[in-house]
C-alpha positions in Angstrom: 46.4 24.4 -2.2 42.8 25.2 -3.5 39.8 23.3 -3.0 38.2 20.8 -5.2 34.1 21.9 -6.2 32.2 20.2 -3.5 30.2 19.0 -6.4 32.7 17.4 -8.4 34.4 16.2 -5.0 30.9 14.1 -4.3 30.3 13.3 -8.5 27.0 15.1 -8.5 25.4 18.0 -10.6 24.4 21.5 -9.0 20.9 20.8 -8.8 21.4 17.2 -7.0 18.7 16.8 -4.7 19.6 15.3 -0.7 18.2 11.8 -1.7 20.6 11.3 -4.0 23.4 13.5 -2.5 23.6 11.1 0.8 23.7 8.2 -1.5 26.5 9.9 -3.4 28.6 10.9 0.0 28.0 7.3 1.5 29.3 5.3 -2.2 32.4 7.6 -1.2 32.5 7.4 2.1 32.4 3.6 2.4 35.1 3.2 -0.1 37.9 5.5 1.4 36.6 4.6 5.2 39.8 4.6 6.8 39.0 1.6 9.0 39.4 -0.2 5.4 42.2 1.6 4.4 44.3 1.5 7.2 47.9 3.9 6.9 46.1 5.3 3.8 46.7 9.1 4.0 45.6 9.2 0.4 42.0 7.6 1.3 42.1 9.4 4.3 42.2 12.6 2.6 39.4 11.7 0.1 37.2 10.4 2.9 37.8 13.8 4.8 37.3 16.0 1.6 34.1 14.1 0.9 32.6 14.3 4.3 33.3 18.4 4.1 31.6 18.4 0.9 28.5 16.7 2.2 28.8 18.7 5.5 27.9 22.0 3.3 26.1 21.0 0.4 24.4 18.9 2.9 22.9 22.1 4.5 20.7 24.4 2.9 21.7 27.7 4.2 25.8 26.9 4.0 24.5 25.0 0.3 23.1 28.8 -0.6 26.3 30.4 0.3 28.2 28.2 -1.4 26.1 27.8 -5.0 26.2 32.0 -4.6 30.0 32.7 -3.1 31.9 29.7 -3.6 34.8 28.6 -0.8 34.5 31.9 0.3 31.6 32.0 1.5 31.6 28.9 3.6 35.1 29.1 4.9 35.4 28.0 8.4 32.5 26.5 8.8 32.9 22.9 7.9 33.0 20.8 11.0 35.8 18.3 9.8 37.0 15.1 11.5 37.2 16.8 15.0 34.0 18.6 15.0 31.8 18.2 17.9 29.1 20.9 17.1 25.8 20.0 15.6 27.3 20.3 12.4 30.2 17.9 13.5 31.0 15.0 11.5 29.9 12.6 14.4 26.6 14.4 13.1 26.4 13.0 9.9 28.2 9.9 10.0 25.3 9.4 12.6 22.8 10.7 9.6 24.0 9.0 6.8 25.5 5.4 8.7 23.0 4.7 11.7 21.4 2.4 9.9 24.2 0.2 9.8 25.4 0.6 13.3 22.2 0.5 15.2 21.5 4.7 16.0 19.0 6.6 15.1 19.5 10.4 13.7 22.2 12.5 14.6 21.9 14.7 17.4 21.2 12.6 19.8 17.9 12.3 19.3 16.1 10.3 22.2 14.0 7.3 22.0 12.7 6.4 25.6 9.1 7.8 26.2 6.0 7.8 25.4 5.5 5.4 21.8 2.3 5.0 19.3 1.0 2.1 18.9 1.3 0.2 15.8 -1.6 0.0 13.5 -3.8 -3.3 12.9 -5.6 -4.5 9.9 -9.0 -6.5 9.9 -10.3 -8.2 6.4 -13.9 -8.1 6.8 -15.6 -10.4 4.0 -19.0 -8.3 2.2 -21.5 -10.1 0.2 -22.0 -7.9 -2.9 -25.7 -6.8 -1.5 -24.0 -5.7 1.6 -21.0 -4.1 -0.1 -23.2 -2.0 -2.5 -25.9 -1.0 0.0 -23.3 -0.4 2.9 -23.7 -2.2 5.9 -23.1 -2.2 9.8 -20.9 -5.2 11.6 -19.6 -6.2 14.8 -16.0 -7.8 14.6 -13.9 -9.0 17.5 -10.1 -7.7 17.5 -7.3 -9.3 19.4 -5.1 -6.4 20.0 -3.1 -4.9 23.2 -4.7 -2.1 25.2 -3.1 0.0 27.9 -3.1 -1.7 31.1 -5.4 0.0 33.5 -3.5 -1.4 36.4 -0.2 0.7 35.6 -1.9 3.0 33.7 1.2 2.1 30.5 3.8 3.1 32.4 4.4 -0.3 33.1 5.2 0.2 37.1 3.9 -1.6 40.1 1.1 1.4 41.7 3.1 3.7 43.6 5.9 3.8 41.7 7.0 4.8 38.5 9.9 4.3 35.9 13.4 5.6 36.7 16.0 7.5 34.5 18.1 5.0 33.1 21.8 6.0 34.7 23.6 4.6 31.5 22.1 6.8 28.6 20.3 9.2 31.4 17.1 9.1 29.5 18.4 9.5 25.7 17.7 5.7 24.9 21.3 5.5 23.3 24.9 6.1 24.2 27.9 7.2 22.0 30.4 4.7 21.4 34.1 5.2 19.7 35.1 3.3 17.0 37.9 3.8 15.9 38.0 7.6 15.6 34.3 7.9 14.9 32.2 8.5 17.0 28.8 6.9 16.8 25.1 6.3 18.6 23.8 3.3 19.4 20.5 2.0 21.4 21.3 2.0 25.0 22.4 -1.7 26.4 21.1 -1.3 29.8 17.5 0.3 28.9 17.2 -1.0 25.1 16.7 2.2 24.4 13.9 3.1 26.4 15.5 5.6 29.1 14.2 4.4 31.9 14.6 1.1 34.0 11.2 -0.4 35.7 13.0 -2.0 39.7 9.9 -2.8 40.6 7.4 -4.2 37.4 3.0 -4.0 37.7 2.2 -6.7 38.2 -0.9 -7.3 35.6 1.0 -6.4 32.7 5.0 -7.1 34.0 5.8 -3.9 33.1 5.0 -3.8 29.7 2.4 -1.0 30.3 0.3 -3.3 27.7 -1.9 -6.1 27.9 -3.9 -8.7 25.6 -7.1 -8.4 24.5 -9.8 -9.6 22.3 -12.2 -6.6 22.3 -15.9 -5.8 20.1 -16.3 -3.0 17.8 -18.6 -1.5 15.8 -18.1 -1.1 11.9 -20.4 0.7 9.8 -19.9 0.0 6.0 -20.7 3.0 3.6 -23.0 2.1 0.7 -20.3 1.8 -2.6 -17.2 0.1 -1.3 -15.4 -2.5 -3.6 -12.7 -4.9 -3.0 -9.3 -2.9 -1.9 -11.3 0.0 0.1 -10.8 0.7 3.6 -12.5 1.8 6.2 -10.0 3.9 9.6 -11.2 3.4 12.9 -9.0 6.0 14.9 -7.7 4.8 17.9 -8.5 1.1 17.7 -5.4 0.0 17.1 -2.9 -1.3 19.7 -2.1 0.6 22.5 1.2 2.6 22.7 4.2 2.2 24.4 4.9 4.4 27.7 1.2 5.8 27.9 1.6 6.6 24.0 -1.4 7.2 21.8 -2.9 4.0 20.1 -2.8 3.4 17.0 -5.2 3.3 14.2 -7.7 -0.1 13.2 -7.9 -0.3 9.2 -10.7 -2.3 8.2 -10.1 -4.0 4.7 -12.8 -4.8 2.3 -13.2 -8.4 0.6 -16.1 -8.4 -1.7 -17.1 -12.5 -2.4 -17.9 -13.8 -6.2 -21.7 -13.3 -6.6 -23.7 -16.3 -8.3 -25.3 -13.8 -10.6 -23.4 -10.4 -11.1 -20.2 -9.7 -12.0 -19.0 -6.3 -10.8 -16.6 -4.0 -12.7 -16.3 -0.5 -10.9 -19.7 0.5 -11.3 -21.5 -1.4 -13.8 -22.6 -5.1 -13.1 -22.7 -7.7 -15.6 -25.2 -10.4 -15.4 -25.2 -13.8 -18.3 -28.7 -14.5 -19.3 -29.4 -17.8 -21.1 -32.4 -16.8 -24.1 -33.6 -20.3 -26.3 -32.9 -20.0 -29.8 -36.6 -19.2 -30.4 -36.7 -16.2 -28.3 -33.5 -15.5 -30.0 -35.1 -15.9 -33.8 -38.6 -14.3 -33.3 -37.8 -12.2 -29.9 -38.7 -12.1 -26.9 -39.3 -10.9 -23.4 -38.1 -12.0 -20.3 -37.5 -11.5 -16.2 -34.1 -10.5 -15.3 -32.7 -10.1 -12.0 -31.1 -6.5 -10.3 -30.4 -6.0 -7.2 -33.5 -3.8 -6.6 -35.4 -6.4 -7.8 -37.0 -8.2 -11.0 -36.8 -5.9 -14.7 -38.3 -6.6 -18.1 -36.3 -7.5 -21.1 -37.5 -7.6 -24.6 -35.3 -9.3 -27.0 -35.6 -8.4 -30.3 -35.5 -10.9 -33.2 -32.6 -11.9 -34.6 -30.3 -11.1 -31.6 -27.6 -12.9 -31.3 -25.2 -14.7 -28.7 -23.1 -12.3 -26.6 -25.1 -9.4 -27.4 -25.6 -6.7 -24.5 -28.2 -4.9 -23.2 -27.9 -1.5 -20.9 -30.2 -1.7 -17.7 -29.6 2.5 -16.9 -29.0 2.9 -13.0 -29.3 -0.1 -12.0 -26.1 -0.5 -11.3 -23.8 0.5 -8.3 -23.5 4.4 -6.7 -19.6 4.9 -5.8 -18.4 4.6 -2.5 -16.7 8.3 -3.5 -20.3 9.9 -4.6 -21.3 10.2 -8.5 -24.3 9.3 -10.6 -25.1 5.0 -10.5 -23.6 2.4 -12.9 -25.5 0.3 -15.4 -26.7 -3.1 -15.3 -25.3 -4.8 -18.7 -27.1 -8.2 -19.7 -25.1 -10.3 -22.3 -27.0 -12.8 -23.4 -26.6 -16.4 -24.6 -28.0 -18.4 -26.8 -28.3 -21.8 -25.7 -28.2 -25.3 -27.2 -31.4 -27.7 -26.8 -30.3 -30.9 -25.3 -32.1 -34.4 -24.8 -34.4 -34.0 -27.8 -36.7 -36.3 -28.6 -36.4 -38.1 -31.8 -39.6 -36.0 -33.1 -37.7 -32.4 -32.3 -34.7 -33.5 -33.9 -37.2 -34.3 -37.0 -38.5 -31.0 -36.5 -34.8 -29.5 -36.7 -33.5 -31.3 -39.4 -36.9 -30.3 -41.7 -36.2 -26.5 -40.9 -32.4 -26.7 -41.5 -33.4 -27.8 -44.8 -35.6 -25.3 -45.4 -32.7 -22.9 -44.4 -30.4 -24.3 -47.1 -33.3 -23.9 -49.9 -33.3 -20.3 -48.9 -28.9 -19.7 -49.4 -28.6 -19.9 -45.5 -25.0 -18.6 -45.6 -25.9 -15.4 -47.6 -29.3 -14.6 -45.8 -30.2 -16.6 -42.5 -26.3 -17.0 -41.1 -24.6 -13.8 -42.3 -21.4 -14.4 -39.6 -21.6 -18.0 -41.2 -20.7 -16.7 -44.5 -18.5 -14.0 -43.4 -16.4 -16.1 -41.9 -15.9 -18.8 -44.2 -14.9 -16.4 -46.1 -12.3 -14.9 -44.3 -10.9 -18.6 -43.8 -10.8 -19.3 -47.3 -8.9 -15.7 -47.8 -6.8 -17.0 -45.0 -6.2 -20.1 -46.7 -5.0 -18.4 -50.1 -2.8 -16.3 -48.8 -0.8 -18.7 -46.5 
C-alpha cells in the first residue's frame, strides 16, 4: 500500500515552517492518541502515520530528501513507535508534549548543574533635571548572592554534592506510560542531579543567601521614561556556582511643575495679560539652562507657540537637541475694581464703533459665521 504525502498526512503546505508544523503534528497527535482511543487500530494508524510524518519533515536534512526524492529517499529512516535512536519517537513526543508532562527536550537533556541567576529590576524615580543632564545614584538591592561559606555549591566545607543515584546526574528519569515513553524531573533530586547528605550550614544548602547590597548607578544625560540602564552581574546569584544574573535599572521620569516633555522638545504654558497680548510684549521665560527673553508681538493670540532652538533635550541615543516650545495664554483679569471695569466697558464700546467682529475679533466673526452656516444647513 503506498504512502500518504507527509504533507497532506499533517494538513500543511510545502513551505510550512517548524512553528507551525509542531502545532499541526500535536492538533493530530492529541486527537488520535491511543490512550483516548483505546482498541482503535484506525486512530492508531493515524496517530503512527502522523508521528512519521513529523519525524521527517521534522528534520531538515531527511525534510531535503524528501521535498527532492519523495518516499524513496527517506525510506527506512523513520524511527516509528519502537524507535529508541535519537530520532525515535520517545524523541519527539518528548519535543513536542514535555510541556504537558513535566520534561524538558528530548534527548535527555540534563538539568542538574550549574544555573544563572534570574535577572532583577530596580525603578529608579529621575526628576526631569536629573533625567536630561544624566545623573549618578546609589540604590540598595535586596537580592541573593552566592554564599561564601559553601562557595554555591551548597555543601557543608569539606564536602561536596553527590550524584543523585535515581536520575545519576540527568535531573530527570524516563517513565512508561502506556507505551510511550516519556521524561520527567527527577523525584528524588527535583531535578538537580545531585543530593546534598550533609547541607552548609550558612545557606542550608541552597548555595544562596539574602542580601540587601549598595550599588552604584550612573544615569546618562538623555534618558526618558521606559529606558533602561544593564548592570551585568548584579542580579541574583546562580544556582550551583552559576553565573548571576543581570540588574536592569528602569527609568521613571516625575511630572515637572513647568515643562512638559515630548521626546525631545519641552513644552512650557506661559500666562501673557491681554495688554501684552494687544500691544506686545517681552517677557522672562524659564529653560532649563536658565532664564530667556521673549518678545510677544501684538496681536498674538491665546495658544500661540513660540520655538526656543536647542533649548530643549539631547537624546539619550546621541543627535542634535530639541526645542523649547512656549504656548502662551492669554489670561482673564480678575477682582477688578469698579473703576477698571469702567475702563473696560468704555473700550469695548469703542470696539463696537469700530465693527469689532470684522476688524478687532476676526475669529469672532469667523466663527459666528460658521455657526450660522451650521445652523442653515441642519
Amino acid at each position: 500500500m503506498s504512502k500518504r504525502d507527509y504533507y497532506e498526512v499533517l494538513g500543511v503546505a510545502k513551505g510550512v515552517d517548524k512553528k507551525e508544523l509542531k502545532k499541526a503534528y500535536r492538533k493530530i497527535a492529541m486527537k488520535y492518541h491511543p490512550d483516548r482511543n483505546p482498541d482503535d487500530a484506525d486512530a492508531e494508524a493515524k496517530f503512527k502515520e502522523a508521528t512519521e510524518a513529523y519525524e521527517i519533515l521534522g528534520d531538515e536534512q531527511k525534510r531535503a530528501a524528501y521535498d527532492q526524492y519523495g518516499h524513496a529517499g527517506v525510506d527506512g529512516q523513520a524511527g516509528g513507535f519502537g524507535g529508541g535512536g535519537a530520532g525515535g519517537f520517545s524523541d519527539i513526543f518528548g519535543d513536542v508534549f514535555g510541556d504537558i508532562f513535566g520534561g524538558g527536550g528530548g534527548g535527555g537533556r540534563s538539568r542538574g548543574g550549574p544555573q544563572r541567576g534570574s535577572d532583577l529590576r530596580y525603578t529608579m524615580e529621575l526628576s526631569l533635571e536629573e533625567a536630561v543632564r544624566g545623573v549618578e545614584k546609589k540604590i540598595r538591592v535586596p537580592t541573593l548572592t552566592t554564599c561564601d561559606t559553601c562557595d554555591g555549591s551548597g555543601a557543608k566545607e569539606g564536602t561536596k554534592p553527590k550524584t543523585c543515584s535515581t536520575c545519576h546526574g540527568q535531573g530527570q528519569v524516563r517513565m512508561q506510560q502506556g507505551f510511550f515513553s516519556v521524561q520527567q524531573t527527577c523525584p528524588t533530586c527535583r531535578g538537580q542531579g545531585t543530593m546534598i547528605d550533609d547541607p552548609c550550614n550558612s545557606c542550608h544548602g541552597r548555595g544562596v543567601k539574602e542580601e540587601t547590597k549598595t550599588l552604584s548607578v550612573k544615569i546618562p544625560p538623555g534618558v526618558d521614561t521606559g529606558d533602561r540602564v544593564r548592570l551585568s552581574g548584579e542580579g541574583e546569584a546562580g544556582a550551583m556556582g552559576g553565573p548571576a544574573g543581570d540588574l536592569y535599572v528602569q527609568v521613571s521620569v516625575r511630572e515637572h511643575e513647568l515643562f512638559h516633555r515630548d521626546g525631545r522638545n519641552l513644552y512650557c504654558d506661559v500666562p501673557i495679560s491681554i495688554v501684552d497680548a494687544a500691544l506686545g510684549g517681552e517677557l522672562e521665560v524659564p529653560t532649563l539652562d536658565g532664564r530667556v527673553k521673549l518678545k510677544i508681538p501684538a496681536e498674538t493670540q491665546s495658544g500661540k507657540l513660540f520655538r526656543l532652538r536647542g533649548k530643549g533635550v539631547v537624546p539619550v541615543r546621541g543627535g542634535a537637541p530639541g526645542d523649547l516650545l512656549c504656548r502662551v495664554q492669554v489670561e482673564t483679569p480678575v477682582n477688578l475694581t469698579k473703576e477698571q471695569k469702567e475702563l473696560l466697558q468704555q473700550f469695548q464700546a469703542s470696539l463696537n464703533g469700530e465693527k469689532a467682529g470684522e476688524k478687532h475679533s476676526p475669529q469672532n466673526k469667523s466663527f459666528f459665521e460658521r455657526a450660522k452656516r451650521f445652523f442653515e444647513e441642519m
